[in-house]
C-alpha positions as CSV (number, residue, x, y, z in Angstrom):
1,X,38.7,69.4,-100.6
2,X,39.7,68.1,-97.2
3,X,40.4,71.9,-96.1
4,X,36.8,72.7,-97.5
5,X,35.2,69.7,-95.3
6,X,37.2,70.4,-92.1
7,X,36.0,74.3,-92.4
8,X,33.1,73.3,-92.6
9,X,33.1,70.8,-90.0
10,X,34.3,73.4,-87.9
11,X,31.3,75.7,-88.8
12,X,28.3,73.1,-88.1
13,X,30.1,72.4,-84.6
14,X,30.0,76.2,-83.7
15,X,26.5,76.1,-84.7
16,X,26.3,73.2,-82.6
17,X,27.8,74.1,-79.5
18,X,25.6,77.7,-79.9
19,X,21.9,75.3,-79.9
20,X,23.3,73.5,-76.8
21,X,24.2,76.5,-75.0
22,X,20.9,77.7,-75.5
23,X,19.0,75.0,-74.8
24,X,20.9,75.1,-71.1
25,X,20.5,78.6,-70.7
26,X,18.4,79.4,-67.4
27,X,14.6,79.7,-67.6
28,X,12.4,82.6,-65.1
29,X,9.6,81.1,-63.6
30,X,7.3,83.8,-62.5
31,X,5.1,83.0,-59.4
32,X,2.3,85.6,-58.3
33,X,-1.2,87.1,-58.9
34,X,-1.5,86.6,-63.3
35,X,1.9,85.0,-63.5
36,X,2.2,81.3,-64.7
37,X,2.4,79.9,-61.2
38,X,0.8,80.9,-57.9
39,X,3.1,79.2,-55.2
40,X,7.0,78.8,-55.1
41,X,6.3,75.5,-54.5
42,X,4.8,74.9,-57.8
43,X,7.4,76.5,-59.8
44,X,9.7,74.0,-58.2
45,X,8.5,71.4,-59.7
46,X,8.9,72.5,-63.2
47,X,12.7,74.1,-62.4
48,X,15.7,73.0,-63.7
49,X,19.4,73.7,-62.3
50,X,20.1,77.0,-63.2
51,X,16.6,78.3,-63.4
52,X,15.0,81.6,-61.8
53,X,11.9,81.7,-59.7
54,X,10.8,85.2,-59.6
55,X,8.2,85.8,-56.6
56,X,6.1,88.5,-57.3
57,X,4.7,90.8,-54.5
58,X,0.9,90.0,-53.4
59,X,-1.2,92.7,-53.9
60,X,-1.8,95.3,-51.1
61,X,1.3,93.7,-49.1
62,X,-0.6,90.5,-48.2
63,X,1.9,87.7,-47.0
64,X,2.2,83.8,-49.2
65,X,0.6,81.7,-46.0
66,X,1.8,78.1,-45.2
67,X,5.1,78.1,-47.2
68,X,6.9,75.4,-46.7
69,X,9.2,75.3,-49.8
70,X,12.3,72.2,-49.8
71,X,14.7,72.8,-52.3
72,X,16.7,70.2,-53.2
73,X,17.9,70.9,-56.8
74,X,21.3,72.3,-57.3
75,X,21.8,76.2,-58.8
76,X,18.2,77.6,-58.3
77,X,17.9,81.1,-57.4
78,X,14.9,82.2,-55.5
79,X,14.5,86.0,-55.5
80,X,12.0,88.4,-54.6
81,X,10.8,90.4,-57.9
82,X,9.5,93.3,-55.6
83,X,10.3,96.9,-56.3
84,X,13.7,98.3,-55.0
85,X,13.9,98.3,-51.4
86,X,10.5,95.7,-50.8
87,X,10.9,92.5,-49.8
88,X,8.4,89.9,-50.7
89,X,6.7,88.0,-47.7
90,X,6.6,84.3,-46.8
91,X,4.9,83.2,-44.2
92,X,5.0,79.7,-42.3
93,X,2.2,80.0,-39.7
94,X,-0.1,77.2,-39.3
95,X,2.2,74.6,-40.9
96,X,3.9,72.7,-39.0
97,X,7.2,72.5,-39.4
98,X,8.3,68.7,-38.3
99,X,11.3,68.8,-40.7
100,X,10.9,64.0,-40.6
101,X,11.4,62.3,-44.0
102,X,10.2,64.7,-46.8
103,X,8.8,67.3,-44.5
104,X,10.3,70.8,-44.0
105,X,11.4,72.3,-40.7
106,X,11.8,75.4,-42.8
107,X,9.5,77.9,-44.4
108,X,12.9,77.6,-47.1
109,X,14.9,74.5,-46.9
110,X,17.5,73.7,-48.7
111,X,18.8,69.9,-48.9
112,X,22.0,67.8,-49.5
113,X,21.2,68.0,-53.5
114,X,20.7,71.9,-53.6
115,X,24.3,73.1,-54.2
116,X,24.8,76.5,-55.7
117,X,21.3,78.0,-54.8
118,X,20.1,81.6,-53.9
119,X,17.7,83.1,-51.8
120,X,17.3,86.7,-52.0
121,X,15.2,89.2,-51.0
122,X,12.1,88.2,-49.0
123,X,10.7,88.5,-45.4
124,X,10.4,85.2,-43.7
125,X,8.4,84.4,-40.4
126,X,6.0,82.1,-38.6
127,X,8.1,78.8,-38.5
128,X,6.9,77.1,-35.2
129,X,7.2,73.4,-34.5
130,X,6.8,71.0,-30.6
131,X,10.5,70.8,-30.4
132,X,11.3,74.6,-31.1
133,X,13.7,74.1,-34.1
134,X,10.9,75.4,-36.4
135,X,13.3,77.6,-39.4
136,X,12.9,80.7,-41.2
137,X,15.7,79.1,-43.6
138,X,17.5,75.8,-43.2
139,X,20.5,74.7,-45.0
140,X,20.6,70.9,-44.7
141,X,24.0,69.4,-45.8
142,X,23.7,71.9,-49.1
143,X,26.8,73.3,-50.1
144,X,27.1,77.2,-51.9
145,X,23.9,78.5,-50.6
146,X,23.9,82.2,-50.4
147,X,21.0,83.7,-48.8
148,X,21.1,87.7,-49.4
149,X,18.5,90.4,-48.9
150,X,16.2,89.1,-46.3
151,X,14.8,89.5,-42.8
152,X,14.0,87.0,-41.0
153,X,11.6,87.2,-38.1
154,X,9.1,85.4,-35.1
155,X,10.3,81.6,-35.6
156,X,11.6,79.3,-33.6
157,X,14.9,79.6,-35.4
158,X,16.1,82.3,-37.8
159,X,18.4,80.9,-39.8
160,X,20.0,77.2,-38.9
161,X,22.2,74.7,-41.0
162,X,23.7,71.4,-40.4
163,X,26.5,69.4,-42.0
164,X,27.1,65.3,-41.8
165,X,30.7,65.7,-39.5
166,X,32.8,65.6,-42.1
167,X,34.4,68.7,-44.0
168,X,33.1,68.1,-47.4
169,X,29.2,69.1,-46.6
170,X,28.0,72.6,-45.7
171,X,30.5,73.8,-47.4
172,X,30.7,77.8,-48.4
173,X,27.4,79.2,-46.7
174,X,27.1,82.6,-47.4
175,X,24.6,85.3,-45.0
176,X,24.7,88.5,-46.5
177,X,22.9,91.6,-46.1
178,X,20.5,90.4,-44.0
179,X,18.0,91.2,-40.7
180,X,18.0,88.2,-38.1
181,X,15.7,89.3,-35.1
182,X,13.1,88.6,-32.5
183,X,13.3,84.1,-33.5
184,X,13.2,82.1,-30.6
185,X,10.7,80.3,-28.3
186,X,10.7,81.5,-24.7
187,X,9.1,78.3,-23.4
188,X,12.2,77.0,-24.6
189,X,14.9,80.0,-22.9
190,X,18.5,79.4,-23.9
191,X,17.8,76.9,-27.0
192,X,16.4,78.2,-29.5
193,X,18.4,81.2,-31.4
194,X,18.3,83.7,-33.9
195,X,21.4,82.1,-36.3
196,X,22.3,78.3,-35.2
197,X,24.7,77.3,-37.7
198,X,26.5,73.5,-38.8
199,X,28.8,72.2,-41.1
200,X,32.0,73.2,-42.8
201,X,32.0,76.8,-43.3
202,X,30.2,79.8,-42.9
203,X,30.4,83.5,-43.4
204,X,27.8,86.1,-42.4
205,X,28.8,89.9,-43.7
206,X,26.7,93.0,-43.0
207,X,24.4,91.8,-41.5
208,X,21.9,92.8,-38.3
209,X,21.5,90.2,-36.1
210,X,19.5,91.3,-32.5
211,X,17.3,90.3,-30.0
212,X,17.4,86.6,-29.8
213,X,13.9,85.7,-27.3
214,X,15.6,83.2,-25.5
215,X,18.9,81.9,-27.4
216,X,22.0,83.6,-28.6
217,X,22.0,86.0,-31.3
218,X,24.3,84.1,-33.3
219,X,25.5,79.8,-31.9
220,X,27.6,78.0,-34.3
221,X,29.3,74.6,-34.7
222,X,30.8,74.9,-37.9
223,X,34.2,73.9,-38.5
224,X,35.0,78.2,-39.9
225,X,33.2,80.3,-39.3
226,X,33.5,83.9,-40.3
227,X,31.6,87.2,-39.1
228,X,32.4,90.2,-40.8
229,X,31.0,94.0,-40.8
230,X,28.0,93.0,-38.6
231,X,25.9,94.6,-36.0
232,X,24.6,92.4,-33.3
233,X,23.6,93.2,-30.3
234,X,20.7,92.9,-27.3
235,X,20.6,89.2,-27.1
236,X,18.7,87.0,-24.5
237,X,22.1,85.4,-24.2
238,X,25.4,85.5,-25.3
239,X,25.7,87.7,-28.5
240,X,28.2,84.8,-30.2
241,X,28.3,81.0,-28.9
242,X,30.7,79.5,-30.9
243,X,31.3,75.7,-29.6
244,X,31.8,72.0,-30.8
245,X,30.9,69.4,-33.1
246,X,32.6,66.4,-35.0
247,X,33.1,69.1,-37.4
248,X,35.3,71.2,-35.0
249,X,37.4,68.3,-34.1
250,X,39.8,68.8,-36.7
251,X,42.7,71.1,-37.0
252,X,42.3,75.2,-37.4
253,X,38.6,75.1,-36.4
254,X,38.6,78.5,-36.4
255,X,36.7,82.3,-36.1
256,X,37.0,85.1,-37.3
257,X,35.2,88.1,-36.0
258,X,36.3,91.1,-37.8
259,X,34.6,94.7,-38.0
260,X,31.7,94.1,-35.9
261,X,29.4,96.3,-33.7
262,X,28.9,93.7,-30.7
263,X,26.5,95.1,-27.9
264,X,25.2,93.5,-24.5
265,X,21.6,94.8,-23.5
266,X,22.2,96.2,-20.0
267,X,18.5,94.1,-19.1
268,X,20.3,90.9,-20.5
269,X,18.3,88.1,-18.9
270,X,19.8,85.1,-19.7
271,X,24.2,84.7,-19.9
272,X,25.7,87.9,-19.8
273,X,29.5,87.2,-21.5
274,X,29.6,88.3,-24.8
275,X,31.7,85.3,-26.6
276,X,32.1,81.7,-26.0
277,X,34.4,80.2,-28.1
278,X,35.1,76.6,-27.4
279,X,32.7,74.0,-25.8
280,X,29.5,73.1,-24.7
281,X,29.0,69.1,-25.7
282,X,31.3,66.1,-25.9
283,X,33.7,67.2,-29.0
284,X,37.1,69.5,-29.3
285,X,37.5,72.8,-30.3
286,X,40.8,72.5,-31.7
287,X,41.3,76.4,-33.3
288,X,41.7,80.1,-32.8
289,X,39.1,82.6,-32.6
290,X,40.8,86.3,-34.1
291,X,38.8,89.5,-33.1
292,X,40.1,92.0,-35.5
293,X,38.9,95.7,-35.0
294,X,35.4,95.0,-33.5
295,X,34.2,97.7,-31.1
296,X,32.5,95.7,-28.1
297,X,30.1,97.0,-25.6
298,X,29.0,95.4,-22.4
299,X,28.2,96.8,-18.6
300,X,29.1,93.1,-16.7
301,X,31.6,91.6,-15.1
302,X,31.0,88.7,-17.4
303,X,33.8,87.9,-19.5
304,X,34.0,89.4,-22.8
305,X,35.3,86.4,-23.7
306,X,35.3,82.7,-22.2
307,X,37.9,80.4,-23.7
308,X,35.6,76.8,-23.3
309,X,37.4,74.4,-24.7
310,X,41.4,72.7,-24.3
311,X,42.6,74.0,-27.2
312,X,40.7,77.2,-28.0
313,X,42.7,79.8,-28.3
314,X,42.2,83.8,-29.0
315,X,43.9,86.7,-30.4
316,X,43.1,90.2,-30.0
317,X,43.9,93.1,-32.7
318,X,43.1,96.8,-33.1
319,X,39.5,96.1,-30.8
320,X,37.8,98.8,-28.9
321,X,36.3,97.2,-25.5
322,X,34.1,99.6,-23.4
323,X,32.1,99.5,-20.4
324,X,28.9,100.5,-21.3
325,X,27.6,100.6,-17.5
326,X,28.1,101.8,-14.3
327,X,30.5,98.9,-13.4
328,X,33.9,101.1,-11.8
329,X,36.1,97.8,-11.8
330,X,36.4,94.1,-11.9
331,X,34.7,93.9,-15.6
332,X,36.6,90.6,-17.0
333,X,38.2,90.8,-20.5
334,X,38.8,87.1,-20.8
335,X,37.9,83.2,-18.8
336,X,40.9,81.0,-20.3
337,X,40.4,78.4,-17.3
338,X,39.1,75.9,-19.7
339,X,42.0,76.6,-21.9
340,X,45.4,74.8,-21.7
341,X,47.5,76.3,-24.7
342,X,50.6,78.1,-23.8
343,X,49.6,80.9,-26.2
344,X,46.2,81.1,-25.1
345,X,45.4,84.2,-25.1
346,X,47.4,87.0,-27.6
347,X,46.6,90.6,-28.4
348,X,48.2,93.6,-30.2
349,X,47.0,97.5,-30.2
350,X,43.4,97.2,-28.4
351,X,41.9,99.7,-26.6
352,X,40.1,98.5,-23.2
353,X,38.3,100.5,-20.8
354,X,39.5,100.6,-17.6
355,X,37.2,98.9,-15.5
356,X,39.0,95.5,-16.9
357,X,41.0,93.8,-15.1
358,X,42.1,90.0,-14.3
359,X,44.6,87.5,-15.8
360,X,43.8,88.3,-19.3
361,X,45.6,92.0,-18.6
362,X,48.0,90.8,-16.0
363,X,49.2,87.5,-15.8
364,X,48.6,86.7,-19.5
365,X,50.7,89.8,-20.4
366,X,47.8,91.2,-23.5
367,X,50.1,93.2,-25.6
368,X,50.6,96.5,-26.3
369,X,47.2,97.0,-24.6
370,X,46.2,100.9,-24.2
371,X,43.6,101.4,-20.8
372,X,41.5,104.1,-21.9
373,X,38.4,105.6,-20.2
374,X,34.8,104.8,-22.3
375,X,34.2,106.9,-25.3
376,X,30.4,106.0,-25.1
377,X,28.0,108.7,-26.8
């Protein structure tokens, strides 16, 4: 008899453990013309961690006005239900985006309580505010966002996060597959960017990322940071600014920059190096930035690189530099005067134009560096 009871014991709880699984199995909310909701927003309030909203397209491509969508549920997934190769659009013009208590300063914002959540698939503009900061997307102290599939356009700020200066918040943001151009507030020129990133750790793969309006393309103060199989190119500024925060303070603050198409606009307006990795506030940057097969353009005598902080560091491998200009000498490869590590500056098996010169090639002895002529188009 006690075999017969524990066998069936053992049946009921598989029976059990079935119901619960399917009572936390994840839930589509549809939002759209003659779906159950009409704004993300409303879905939002009905979602549960691990739901879907599913945006459907408007009809004859008309936009969603004044969304202003805070997130701040963990594992929700946001995606565009629009036919293959469609985005759906969100639009943030005439809300304003003052981002104080409960307010957004994103058209999508993602808070400290959103872990694991997904955007995917939508194009996201019109986020304006009086201070500039106004966000097509903002990650705000969330951890394991992923944000695929989109372009994101005409804000003050494409895509900006933040952490709390420690390592434990921001953690594992994820760009992917998107289009970052044209953000930025010219009234505002060198401060508001297309990317402006915070926190812990980042990574941005195949992406575009171009014409900033008066920023960088892509400004970071995450403690990693990691940009991978990218094309950015024809900022107002510098393409990368990668500087400081309490974040950065701590050991192996590094970057990685690996497999990129990096490209300086010969009309640049604003700072004409390409990189800055190290400083531009009251914190360290205690770390190494690695360029790792990237092919780099530029037609200035602006460093390629400026090392910014004490303890920044760089290393060089398998890069193609080129002058893209007219410039017959003098171009810099790398500013380490900020810089006081011994190994400062390291390289392996580049290829660099000839119109380099300076320490970086001469007195900081680049290795195994091949001078070639430009192999421009």
């Amino acid at each position: 008899m006690d075999i017969v009871k524990t066998l069936i014991n053992r049946v009921f709880l598989v029976f059990a453990l079935a119901s619960s699984d399917a009572l936390v199995s994840a839930a589509e909310l549809n939002v759209g013309p003659n779906q159950h909701f009409e704004r993300i927003e409303d879905a939002l309030v009905q979602a549960l961690p691990g739901d879907i909203i599913a945006v459907y397209p408007q009809p004859r491509h008309q936009v969603y006005e004044k969304v202003a969508v805070v997130v701040d549920k963990p594992r929700i997934t946001i995606r565009s239900a629009a036919p293959a190769g469609l985005r759906v659009s969100l639009s943030g013009s005439n809300f304003n985006f003052l981002g104080q208590g409960s307010l957004s300063r994103a058209v999508v914002q993602f808070n400290k309580n959103a872990d694991g959540c997904v955007l995917e698939g939508f194009e996201i503009f019109g986020a304006h505010n009086k201070s500039h900061n106004g966000a097509g997307v903002r990650i705000n102290q969330a951890n394991n966002i992923t944000v695929s599939g989109c372009e994101i356009h005409d804000n003050d700020m494409g895509l900006i996060s933040n952490g709390d200066g420690t390592l434990e918040s921001a953690m594992n943001q994820r760009i992917e597959h998107c289009v970052i151009h044209h953000n930025g507030d010219r009234s505002d020129p060198g401060y508001s960017h297309n990317v402006y990133l915070g926190g812990a750790s980042v990574t941005l793969t195949n992406c575009e990322i171009y014409s900033s309006l008066a920023g960088h393309n892509i400004k970071s103060r995450a403690h990693k940071i990691e940009v991978r199989d990218c094309y950015i190119h024809d900022s107002a500024n510098r393409e990368l600014d990668l500087v400081d925060a309490p974040e950065t303070a701590f050991p192996d603050s590094d970057a990685v920059v690996a497999g990129n198409k990096i490209i300086k606009a010969t009309d640049c307006p604003g700072n004409r190096e390409v990189i800055n990795f190290g400083q531009d506030g009251g914190n360290a940057r205690n770390g190494t930035l690695r360029l790792d097969n990237n092919v780099i353009r530029t037609p200035f005598i602006s460093p390629v690189i400026h090392l910014s902080a004490l303890r920044a560091r760089v290393m060089l491998c398998q890069n193609t530099i080129e002058n893209s200009g007219s410039q017959k000498s003098r171009q810099q490869l790398i500013e380490a005067g900020s810089s006081a590590a011994l190994d400062a500056v390291q390289g392996d098996a580049n290829k660099i134009s000839a119109s380099f010169a300076g320490p970086a090639l001469e007195a900081l002895k680049l290795e195994h560096t091949m001078l070639t002529n430009p192999t421009l188009p």
